[in-house]
N, C-alpha and C positions, 0 to 999 in steps of 0.2 A: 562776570568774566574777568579773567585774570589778563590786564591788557601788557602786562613783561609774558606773558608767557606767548602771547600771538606777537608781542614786537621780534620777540626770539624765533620762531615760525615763519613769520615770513622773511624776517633778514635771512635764513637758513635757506629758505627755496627760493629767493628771488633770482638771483643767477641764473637757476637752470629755468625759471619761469619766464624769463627775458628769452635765451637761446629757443627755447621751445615756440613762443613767438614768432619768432623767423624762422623756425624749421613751417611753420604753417603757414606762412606769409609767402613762403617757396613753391605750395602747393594748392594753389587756387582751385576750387573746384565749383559749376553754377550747381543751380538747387537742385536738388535728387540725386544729383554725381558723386558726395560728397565720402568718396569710399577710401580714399589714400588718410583724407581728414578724420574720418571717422575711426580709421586701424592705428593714428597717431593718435587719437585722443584716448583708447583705450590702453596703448601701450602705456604711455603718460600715469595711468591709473591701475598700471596692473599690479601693483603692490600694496594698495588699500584695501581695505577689508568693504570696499562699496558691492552691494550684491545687482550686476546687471539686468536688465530685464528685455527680454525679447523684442528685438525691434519694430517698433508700428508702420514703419513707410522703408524699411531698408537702409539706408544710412543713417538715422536717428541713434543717440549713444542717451541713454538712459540709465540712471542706477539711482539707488538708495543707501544711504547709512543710516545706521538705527543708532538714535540715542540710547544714552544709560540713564535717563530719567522719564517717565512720563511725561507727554506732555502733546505738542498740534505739531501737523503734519505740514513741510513747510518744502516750496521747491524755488530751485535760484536756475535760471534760463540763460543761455547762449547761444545767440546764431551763429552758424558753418560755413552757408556759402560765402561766395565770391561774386564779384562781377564780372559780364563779357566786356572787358574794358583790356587796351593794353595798356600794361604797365608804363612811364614815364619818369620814375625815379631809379637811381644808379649807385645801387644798394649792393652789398654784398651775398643779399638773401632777397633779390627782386626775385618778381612771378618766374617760376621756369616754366607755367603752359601755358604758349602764347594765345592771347588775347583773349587772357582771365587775368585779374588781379584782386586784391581785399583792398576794393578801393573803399569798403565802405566800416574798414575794422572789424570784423569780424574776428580776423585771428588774435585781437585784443581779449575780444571781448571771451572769447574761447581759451585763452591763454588764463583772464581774473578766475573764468572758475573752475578751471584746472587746480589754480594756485588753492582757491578757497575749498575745495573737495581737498588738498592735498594735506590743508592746515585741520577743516575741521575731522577728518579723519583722525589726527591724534590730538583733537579735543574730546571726545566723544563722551567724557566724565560729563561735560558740561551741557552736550545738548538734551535738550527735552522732546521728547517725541522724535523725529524722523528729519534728515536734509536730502529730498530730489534732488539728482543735477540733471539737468534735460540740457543734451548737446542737439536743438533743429537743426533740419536742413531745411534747404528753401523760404527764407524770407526776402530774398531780392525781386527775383522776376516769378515767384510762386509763391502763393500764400500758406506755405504747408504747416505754420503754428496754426492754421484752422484745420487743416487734417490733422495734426497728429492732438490738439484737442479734442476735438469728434472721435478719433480713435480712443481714448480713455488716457490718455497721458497724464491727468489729472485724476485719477479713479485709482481707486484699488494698493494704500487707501486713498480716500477721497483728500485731494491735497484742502490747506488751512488758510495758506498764505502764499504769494508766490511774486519776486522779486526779479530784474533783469537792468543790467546799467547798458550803456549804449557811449561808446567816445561820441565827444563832440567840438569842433573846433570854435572858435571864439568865447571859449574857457577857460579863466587858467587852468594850468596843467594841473590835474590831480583832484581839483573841488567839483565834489557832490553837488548836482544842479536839480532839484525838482517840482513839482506842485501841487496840489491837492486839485483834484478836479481834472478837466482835459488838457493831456499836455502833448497830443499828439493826434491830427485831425484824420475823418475817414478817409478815403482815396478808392472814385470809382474812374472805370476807365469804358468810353466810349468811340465804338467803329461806326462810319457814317457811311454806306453805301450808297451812290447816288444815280437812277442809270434815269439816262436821256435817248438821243436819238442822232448819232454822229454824221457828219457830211465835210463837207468842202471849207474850207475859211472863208472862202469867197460869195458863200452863199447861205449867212444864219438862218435866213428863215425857212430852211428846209431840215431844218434843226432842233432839238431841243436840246438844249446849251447846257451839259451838266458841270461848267467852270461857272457858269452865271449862276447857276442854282445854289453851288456850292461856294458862290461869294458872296450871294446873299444868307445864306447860310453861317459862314464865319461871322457876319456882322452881327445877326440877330441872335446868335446863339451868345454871344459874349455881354450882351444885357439881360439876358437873363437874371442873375444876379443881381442887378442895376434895379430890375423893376418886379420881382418877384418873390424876393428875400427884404426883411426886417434890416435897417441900416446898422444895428445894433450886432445883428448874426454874422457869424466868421463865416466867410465862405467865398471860394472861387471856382470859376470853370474857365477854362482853358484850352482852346484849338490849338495844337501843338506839330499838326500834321494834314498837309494838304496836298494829293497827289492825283494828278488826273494829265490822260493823255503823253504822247511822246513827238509831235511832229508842233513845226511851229503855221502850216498852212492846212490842220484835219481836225477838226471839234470833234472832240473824242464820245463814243459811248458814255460812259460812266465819269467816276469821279470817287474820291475817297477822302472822308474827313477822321481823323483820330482827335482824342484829348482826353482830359480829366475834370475832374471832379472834386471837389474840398471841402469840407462842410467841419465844424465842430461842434456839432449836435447830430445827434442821430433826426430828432426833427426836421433840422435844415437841411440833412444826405438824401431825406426819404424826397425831398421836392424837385428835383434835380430832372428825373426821367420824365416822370411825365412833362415837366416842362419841355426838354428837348424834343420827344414825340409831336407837342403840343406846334411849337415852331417851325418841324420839320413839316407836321403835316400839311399846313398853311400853307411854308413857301411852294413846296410843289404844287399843291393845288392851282398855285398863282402862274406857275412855269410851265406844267405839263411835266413835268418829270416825277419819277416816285424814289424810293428808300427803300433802304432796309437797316435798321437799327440794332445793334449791338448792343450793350447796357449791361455794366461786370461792376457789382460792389467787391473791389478787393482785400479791402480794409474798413475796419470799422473805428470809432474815437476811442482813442486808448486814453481808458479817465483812470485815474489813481482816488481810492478810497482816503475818505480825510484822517480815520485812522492809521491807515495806512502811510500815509503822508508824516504824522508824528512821532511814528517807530521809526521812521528813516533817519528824520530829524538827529534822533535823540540817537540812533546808534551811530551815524554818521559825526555829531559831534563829540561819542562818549570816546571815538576810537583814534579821530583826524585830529580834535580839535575845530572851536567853532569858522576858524578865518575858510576851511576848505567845507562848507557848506555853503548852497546861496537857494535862498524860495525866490523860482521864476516868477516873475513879472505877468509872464504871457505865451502863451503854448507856442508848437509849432505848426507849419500846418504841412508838413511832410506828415506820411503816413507809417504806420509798424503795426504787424499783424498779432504784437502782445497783446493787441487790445481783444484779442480772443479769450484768451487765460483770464484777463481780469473780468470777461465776462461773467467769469463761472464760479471765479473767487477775488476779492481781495487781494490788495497786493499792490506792490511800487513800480513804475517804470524813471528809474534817474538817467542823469546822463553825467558823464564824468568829462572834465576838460581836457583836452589835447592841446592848450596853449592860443594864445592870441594870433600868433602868424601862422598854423595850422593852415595849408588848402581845405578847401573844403569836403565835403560829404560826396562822392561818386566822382573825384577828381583823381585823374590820372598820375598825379603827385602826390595822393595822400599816403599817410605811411603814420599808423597809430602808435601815439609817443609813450616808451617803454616806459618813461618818468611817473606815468600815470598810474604802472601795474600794481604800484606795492598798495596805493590809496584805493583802489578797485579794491582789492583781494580783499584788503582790512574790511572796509564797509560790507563786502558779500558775508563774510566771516559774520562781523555784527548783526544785522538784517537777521540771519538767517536762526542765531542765537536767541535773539528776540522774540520773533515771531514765534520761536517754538516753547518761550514759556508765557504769552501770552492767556 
């Protein structure tokens, strides 16, 4: 790869790749909505020779470019939506639909491979075989990178390799962050219905107390982990929501527990439910009260192939230079439903830095640093070069 001719490339599209940023940063949309985003991302691309492909879920932007060499069939991934969050930053191009914002960078992340579709389009001498760009929708509050998997998004042809960066704050700005192995934990999510038998405050025993049920409940359910899990295993659960009752003198019917789930192993995700069953059945037994249990794996552990881990490496240092690489330490245990795609293939999940004093990840102040774009687009560009003469 000719690295004056991509430095040329993207100094040429960075400007309008910045501006296009904030035109999408204007129009937040949550998962499945994403149709304003979706007709800006086509617009964005409607002068590439990328050949579109019939959408799978309705707002998904899918295309292909065909190399001038033979070679593996390679796809580079973006999420769309937004979050129900309102905006807090006093930008020039903050959210215009209130209480939606990209509080979680998305429109970064849709902007690098804008830019990297824009570039490798007049590389095309140089690819081997084929670069997908798959614009999702729905990775916040919907896991639709497993629908539009299941739907064949990865088929026809059979993709080879398949690539996605993610901003990340307590990074410097612009360095390539990733690992071989799990760098990104499951995430399941748990409804805990509790029904009892309501009366007077004045008179519990004519009562089955479903705040008692459900406070023995938060306790026991939070050592799970504690006594049921390998000390060695990454993993959390977490009671995040407790609602029961409205009067401060009436012990209510029912009761409602919510939380999650964490695990970095699919071994350690699979233990999780029947434990929770196992504790719920118990306390009620002990109370008189019953359940009814909820139990959603929404995400699975998004683990990066170790070869795949070494093509990032190397295309990451061939393009940046080695100071804007770093091999993590140690995963996250936030979840991302990439780890669908690498089910099926091969392939990187990095994360690139948004700088040391970045807010964080789903914070009403977050605002994905434009400084970042040129070193995103570079590495997608690379990556995806790579992979295809693998």
């Amino acid at each position: 790869m000719s690295t004056g001719n991509l430095d040329a490339l993207v100094t040429e599209i960075l400007p309008e790749i910045i501006e296009l940023r904030h035109r999408l940063h204007r129009i937040p949309e949550i998962a499945g909505q994403e149709r304003q985003t979706a007709a800006l991302i086509r617009e964005a691309l409607a002068e590439t020779p990328i050949v579109w492909r019939t959408p799978l879920l309705g707002t998904d932007v899918v295309g292909d470019l065909a190399g001038a060499r033979p070679g593996r069939h390679v796809a580079l991934r973006a999420d769309m939506d937004a979050l129900p969050l309102e905006e807090q930053n006093d930008l020039p191009y903050r959210s215009e639909h209130p209480g939606m914002m990209h509080a979680c960078g998305h429109d970064g992340h849709m902007a690098m491979l804008i830019g990297a579709a824009r570039v490798l389009s007049r590389m095309r001498q140089e690819i081997s075989g084929s670069v997908r760009f798959i614009f999702q929708p729905g990775e916040e509050v919907r896991s639709m990178g497993k629908e539009l998997v299941e739907a064949g998004v990865l088929e026809q042809p059979k993709i080879d390799f398949v690539a996605a960066l993610h901003g990340w704050p307590e990074t410097p700005v612009g360095v390539i962050a990733t690992r071989p192995g799990a760098i990104m934990a499951s995430a399941a999510h748990f409804a805990i219905r509790i029904f009892g038998r309501g009366g007077h405050g004045s008179a519990p025993e004519h009562t089955i107390d479903p705040l008692v049920t459900g406070c023995m409940a938060v306790a026991a359910l939070q050592t799970i982990v504690s006594r049921n899990f390998d000390p060695q295993d990454a993993a959390v659960l977490s009671v995040c929501r407790f609602v029961a009752g409205n009067s401060s003198n009436v012990i209510p019917d029912s009761a409602e527990l919510n939380g999650t789930c964490r695990a970095l192993s699919p071994e350690a995700a699979a233990r999780f439910e029947p434990a929770i069953r196992r504790v719920m059945d118990g306390i009620c037994a002990a109370t008189g009260a019953s359940c009814e249990i909820d139990y959603r794996e929404n995400y699975r552990v998004t683990v990066n192939a170790e070869s795949a881990f070494h093509l990032a490496e190397e295309a990451a240092q061939s393009v940046l230079g080695q100071e804007f690489f770093q091999k993590l330490d140690r995963p996250a245990m936030a979840a991302e439903d990439f780890s669908y795609y690498l089910e099926r293939c091969p392939g990187i999940y990095a994360r690139i830095g948004m700088g040391m004093d970045s807010p964080g990840l789903h914070h009403p102040r977050y605002n994905f640093n434009d400084a970042a774009l040129e070193n995103g687009i570079r590495f997608l560009v690379a990556v995806a070069l790579a992979a295809g003469r693998q």
